[in-house]
C-alpha positions in Angstrom: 71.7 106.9 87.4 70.6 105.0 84.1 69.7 101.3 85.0 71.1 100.2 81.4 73.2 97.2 81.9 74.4 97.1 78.1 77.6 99.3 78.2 78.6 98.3 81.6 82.4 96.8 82.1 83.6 93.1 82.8 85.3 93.4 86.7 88.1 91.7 84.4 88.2 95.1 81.5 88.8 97.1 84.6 91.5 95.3 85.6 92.8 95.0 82.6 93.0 98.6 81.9 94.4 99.2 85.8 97.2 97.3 85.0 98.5 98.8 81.6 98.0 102.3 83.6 100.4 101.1 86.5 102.8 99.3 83.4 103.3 102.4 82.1 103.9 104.5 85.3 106.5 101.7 86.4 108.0 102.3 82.3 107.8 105.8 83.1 109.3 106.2 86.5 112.4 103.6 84.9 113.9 107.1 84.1 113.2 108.6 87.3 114.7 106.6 89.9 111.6 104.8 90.4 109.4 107.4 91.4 106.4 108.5 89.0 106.8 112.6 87.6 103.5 114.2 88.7 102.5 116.0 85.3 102.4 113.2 82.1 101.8 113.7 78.7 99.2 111.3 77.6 100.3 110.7 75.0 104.1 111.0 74.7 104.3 109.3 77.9 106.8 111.6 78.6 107.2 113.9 82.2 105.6 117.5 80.8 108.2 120.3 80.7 105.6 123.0 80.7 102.9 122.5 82.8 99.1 123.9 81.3 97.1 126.0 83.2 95.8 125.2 86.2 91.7 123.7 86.1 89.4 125.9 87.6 89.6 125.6 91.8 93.1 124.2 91.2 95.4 126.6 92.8 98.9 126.7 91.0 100.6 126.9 94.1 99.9 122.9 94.6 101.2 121.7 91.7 104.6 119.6 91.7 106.5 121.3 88.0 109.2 118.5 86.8 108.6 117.0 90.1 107.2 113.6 92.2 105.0 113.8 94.9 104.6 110.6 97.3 101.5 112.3 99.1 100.2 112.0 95.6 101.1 108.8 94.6 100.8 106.8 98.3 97.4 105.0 97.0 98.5 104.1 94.0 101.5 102.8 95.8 99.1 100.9 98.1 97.0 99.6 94.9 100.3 98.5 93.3 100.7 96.0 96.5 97.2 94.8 96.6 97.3 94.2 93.1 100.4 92.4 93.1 98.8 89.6 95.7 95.7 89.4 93.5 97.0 89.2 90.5 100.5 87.2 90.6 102.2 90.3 90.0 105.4 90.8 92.4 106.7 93.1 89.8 103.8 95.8 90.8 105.3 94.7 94.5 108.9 95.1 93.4 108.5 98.5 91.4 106.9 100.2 94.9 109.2 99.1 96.6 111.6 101.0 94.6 109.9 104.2 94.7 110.2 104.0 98.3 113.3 102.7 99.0 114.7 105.6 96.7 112.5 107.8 98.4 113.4 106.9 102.0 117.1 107.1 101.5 117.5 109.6 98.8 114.8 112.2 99.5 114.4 112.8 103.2 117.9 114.4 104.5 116.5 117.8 104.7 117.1 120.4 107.5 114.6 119.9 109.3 113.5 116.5 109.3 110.5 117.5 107.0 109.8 115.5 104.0 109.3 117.1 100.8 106.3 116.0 100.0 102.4 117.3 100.5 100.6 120.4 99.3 103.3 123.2 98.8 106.7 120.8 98.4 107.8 118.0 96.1 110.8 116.1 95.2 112.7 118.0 92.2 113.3 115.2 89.7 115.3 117.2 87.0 117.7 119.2 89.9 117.2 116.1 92.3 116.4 118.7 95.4 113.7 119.5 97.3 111.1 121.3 95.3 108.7 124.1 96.0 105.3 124.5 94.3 105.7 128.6 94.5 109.0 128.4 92.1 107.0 128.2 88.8 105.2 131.9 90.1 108.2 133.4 92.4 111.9 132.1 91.9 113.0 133.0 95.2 110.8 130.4 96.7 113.6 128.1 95.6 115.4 126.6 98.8 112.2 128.1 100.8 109.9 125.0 100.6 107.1 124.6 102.8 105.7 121.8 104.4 101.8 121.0 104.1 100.8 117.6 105.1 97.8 117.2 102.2 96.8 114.2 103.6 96.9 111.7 106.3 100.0 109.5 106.0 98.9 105.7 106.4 100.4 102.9 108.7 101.3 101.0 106.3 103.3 103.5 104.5 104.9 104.7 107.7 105.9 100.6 108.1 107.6 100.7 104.7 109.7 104.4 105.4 110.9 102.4 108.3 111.6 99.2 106.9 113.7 101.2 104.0 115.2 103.8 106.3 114.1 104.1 109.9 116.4 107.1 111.0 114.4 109.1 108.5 110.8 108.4 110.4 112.4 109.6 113.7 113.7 112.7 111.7 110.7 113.5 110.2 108.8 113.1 113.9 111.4 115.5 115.6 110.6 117.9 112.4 107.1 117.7 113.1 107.8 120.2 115.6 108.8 123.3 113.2 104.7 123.4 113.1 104.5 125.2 115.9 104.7 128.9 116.1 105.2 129.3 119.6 108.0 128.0 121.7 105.2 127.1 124.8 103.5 125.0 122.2 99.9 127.3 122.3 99.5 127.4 118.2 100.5 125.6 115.5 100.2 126.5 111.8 99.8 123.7 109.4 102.7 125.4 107.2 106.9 125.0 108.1 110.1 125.3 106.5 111.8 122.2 105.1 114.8 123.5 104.6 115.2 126.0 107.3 115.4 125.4 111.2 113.3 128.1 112.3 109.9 128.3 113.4 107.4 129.9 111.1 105.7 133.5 112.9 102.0 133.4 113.7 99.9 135.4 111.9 96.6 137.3 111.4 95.5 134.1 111.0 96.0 130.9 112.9 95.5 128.1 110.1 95.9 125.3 112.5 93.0 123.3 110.5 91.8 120.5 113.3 92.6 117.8 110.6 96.5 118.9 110.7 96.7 118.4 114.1 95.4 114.7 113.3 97.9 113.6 110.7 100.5 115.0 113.3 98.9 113.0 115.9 99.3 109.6 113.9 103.0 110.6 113.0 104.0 110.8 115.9 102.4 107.7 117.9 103.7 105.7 115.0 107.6 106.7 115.7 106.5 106.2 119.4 105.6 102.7 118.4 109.1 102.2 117.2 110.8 103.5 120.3 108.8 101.2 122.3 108.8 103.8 124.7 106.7 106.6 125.5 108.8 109.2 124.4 106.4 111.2 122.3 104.1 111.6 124.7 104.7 115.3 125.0 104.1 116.0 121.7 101.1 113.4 121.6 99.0 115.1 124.2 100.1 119.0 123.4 98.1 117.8 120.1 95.5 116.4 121.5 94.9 118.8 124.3 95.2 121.8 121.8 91.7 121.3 120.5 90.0 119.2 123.4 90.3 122.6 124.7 88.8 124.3 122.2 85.4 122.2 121.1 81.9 123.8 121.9 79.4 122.4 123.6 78.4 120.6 120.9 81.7 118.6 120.3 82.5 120.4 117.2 85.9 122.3 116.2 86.4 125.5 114.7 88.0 125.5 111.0 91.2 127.3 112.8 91.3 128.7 116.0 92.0 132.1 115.3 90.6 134.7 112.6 90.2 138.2 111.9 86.6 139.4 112.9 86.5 140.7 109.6 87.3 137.1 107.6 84.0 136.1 107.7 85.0 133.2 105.6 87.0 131.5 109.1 86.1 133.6 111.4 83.4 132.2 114.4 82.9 128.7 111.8 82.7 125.3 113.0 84.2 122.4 110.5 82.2 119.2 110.8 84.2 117.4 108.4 87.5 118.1 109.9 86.3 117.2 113.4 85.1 114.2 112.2 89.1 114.2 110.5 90.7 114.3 113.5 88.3 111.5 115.4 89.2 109.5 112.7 93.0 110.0 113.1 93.1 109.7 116.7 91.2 106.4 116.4 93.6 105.1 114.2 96.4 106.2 116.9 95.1 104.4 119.4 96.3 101.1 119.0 100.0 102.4 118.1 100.3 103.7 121.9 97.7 101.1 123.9 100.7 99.0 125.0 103.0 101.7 126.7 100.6 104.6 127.2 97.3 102.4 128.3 95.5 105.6 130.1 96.3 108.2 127.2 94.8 105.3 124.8 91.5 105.1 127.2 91.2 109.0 127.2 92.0 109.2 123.2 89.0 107.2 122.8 86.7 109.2 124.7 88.1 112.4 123.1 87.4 110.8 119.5 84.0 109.8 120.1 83.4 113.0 121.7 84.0 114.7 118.3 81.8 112.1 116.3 78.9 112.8 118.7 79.8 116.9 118.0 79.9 115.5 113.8 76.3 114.6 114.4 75.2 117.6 115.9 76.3 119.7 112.4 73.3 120.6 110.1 73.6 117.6 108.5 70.2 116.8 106.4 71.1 113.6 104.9 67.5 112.9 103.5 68.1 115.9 101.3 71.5 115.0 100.4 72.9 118.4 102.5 76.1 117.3 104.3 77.3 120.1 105.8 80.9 121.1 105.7 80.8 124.6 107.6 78.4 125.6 110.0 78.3 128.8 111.9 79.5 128.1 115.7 76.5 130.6 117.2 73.9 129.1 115.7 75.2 126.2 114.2 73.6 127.5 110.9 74.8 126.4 107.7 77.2 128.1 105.7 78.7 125.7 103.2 77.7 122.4 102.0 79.7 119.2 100.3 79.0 118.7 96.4 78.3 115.3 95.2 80.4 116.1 91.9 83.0 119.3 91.0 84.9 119.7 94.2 87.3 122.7 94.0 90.3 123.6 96.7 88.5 124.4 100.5 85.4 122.3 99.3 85.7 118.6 99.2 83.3 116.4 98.0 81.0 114.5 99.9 83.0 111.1 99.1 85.9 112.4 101.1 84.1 113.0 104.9 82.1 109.7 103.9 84.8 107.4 103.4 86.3 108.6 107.0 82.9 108.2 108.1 83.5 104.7 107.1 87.1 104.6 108.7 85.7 105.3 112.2 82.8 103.3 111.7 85.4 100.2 111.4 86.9 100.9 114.7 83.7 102.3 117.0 80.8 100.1 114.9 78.5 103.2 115.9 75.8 102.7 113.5 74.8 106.2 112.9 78.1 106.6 111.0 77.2 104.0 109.0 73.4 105.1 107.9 75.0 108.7 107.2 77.7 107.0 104.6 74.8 105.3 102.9 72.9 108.6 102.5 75.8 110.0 100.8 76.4 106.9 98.8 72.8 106.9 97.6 73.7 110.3 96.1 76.6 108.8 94.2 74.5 105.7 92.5 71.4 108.7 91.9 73.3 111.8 90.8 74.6 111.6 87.0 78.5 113.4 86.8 77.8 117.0 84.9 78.9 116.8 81.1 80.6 120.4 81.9 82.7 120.7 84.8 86.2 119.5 84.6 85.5 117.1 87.7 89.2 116.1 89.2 89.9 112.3 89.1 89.9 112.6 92.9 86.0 112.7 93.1 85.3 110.2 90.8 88.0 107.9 92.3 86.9 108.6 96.0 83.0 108.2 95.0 83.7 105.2 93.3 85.7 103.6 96.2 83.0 104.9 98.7 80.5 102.7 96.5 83.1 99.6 97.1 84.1 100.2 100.8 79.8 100.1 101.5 79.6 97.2 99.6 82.8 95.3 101.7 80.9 96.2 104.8 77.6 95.6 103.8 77.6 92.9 101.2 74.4 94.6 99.7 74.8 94.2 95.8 73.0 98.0 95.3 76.4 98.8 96.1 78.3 96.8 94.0 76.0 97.0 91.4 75.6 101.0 91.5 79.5 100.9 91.9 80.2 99.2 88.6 78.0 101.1 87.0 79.9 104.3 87.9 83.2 102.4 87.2 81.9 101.8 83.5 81.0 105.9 83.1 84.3 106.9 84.8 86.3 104.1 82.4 85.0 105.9 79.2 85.4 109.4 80.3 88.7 109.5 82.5 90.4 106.4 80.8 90.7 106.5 76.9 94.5 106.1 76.7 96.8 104.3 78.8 97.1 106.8 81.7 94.0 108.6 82.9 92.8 112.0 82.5 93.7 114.3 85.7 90.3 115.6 85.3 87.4 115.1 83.0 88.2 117.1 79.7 91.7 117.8 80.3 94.5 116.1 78.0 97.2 115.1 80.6 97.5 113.2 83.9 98.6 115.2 87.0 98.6 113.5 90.3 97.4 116.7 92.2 94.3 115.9 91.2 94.1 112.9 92.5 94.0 110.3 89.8 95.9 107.6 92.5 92.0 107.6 94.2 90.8 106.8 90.3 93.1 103.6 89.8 92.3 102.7 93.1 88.3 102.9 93.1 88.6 101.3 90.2 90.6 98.2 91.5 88.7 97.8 94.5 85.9 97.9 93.1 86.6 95.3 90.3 88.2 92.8 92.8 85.3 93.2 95.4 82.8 92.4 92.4 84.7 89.4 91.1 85.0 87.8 94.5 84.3 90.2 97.9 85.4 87.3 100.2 89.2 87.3 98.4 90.0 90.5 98.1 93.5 92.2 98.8 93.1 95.5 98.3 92.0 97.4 101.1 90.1 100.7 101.7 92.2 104.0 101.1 90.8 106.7 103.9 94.0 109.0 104.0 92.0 111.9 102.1 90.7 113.4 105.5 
């Protein structure tokens, strides 16, 4: 990366522009109940009525058309509050609020319990219904919306669902269990109807990715929590027996637990980055069940650390910036490896297993987490972005907040330094208007790719540098 200090950004610029972004989402989603559309026109400022074509590795089944997606939008929620204790701002405090309030009581009475909400579903802000991400390509999908989690759902965001509506987190837990296939609870499918009670049918494949079974996992110890009882406890360990059950000798999971021979794509391939996903998630389970279910919290533990031992064992070569994110089970070859830049949908960029590298790092303090996350940081302060790819906001959001969290942990200024330095190239090519760009080169904002990480890197990383002892904003690692 250029050493140049002449065109780099004020901590206070950054801000500055962070805040006019947020403004104009909070002007924005004043004609949506308080929740922010997920496709704006940059200009206009206006929801887009006809969404462009998708960026290449964006799959148009994602996509939320004339809808909001609070998967999408749950950083920038969580920015919104960290900003509003830095900054003085309760109205940053008092406009998330809103979103979620109207969310929580407005959004979640569906069949099943299911929130609409994730990779495939959305709420429908023209129709006010729960939308599906198929309608745009089949019509019938209409009323046939299914439930993806996308991403972990965070504590704190549980807390507030609850505060605003707590029927609707015991719903959603009950729901949770539409994601099995099988009445005996012996495969799950990360996939199930919102608005239908019935159990989706298992197929050629399993697609029970071990990262699904961890944002389960959290979901339902935090409703446990709330009982004060331990009356999830079934659920809780049919989860996290399912892959126990199913590691190698190595500690490492499978990418799903079933595939044709012939899918040679699934099929016999271990997923470092998702084992290390579900460690992550089970960690941050453990203190939500420690006081009612003490001996499942002790064997949690060993499970998770278990599967961090079995991350370590993937054909990592960190020195070489290779960060595996498939390896073969036989031979624990590898088959695919993270990008620093240019992620596309099935490969994530490195950022994303780093940062929940750094997550379990917090909670275990096993250095060898640590040292990799610097590796792959290194890569992000050495490695210019390419002029020519349209690189989603999510990997320059989720590198640049990599760059901060190291610098939080470590208080080494490479980091902070290196971090501003990205913040200053991302500011001039994703933030030239008053909303960002959903990806480099595009002409709109979209929140399926991931411009909430963006506004976030971008905050953290200004606050941290103006003053790392006072700041409010705290890591995002739900993108696991």
């Amino acid at each position: 990366m250029n050493d140049d200090t002449s065109d780099l950004l004020h901590p206070e610029q950054v801000l500055d522009w962070v805040c006019h972004s947020i403004d104009a989402l909070i002007k924005i989603a004043d004609r949506h109940d308080g929740l922010f559309p997920s496709a704006i026109d940059r200009d206009s400022l206006q929801m887009i009525d006809l969404l462009p074509d998708a960026i290449p590795g964006q799959r148009d089944g994602d996509r939320c058309h004339l809808g909001s997606n609070l998967i999408h939008d749950q950083t920038t929620l969580l920015t919104m509050y960290g900003l509003s204790e830095a900054l003085g701002r309760p109205d940053y405090r008092r406009a998330a609020d809103r979103y979620l309030s109207y969310f929580a009581k407005e959004c979640t009475a569906t069949e099943t319990g299911l929130f609409p909400w994730g990779e495939h579903a959305f709420w429908h802000l023209s129709d006010q219904r729960v939308g599906s991400s198929r309608e745009r390509l089949d019509s019938s999908a209409q009323g046939n919306a299914i439930h993806d989690h996308l991403r972990q759902v965070p504590v704190w965001l549980w807390e507030k669902l609850q505060e605003f509506n707590p029927e609707c987190v015991q719903r959603f837990a009950d729901g949770l269990d539409y994601h099995w296939t099988r009445a005996n609870r012996s495969e799950y499918i990360r996939h199930a109807h919102i608005e239908r009670r019935q159990h989706l049918p298992s197929g050629a494949r399993s697609c029970d990715f071990p990262r699904h079974g961890g944002f389960y996992l959290l979901d339902w110890a935090y409703a446990a929590s709330q009982k004060g009882t331990c009356d999830r406890h079934e659920e809780i360990t049919a989860i996290l027996d399912y892959w126990w059950d199913r590691r190698d000798e190595r500690g490492l999971l499978l990418i799903e637990s079933r595939s044709p021979l012939e899918d040679t794509n699934f099929y016999n391939v271990n997923a470092p980055g998702q084992t290390l996903s579900l460690s992550a998630s089970i960690l941050e389970s453990i203190p939500l069940l420690t006081r009612n279910d003490p001996l499942l919290a002790r064997e949690m533990k060993k499970r998770a650390e278990t599967y961090v031992d079995g991350f370590f064992l993937a054909p990592h070569v960190p020195e070489e910036g290779v960060f595996a994110i498939l390896s073969r089970r036989d031979d624990n070859l590898l088959t695919q490896s993270m990008p620093v830049w240019g992620s596309v949908y099935g490969v994530w960029p490195a950022s994303y297993p780093a940062l929940t590298a750094l997550c379990a790092y917090r909670i275990l303090k096993d250095e060898r987490l640590l040292n990799w996350v610097k590796a792959v940081g290194k890569c992000y302060i050495d490695t210019e972005m390419p002029q020519d790819v349209a690189i989603p906001a999510m990997d320059a959001g989720l590198g640049l907040g990599l760059l901060a969290d190291l610098y939080d942990i470590t208080d080494d200024p490479v980091w902070r330094d290196g971090g501003m330095r990205l913040a200053s190239g991302i500011m001039a090519r994703y933030c030239d208007g008053v909303l960002p760009r959903g990806a480099a080169g595009v002409g709109w904002y979209e929140s399926q790719m991931g411009p909430c990480f963006l506004i976030h890197g971008l905050s953290r990383m200004a606050l941290l540098a103006q003053n790392r002892e006072s700041c409010t904003l705290v890591a995002d690692y739900t993108a696991r």
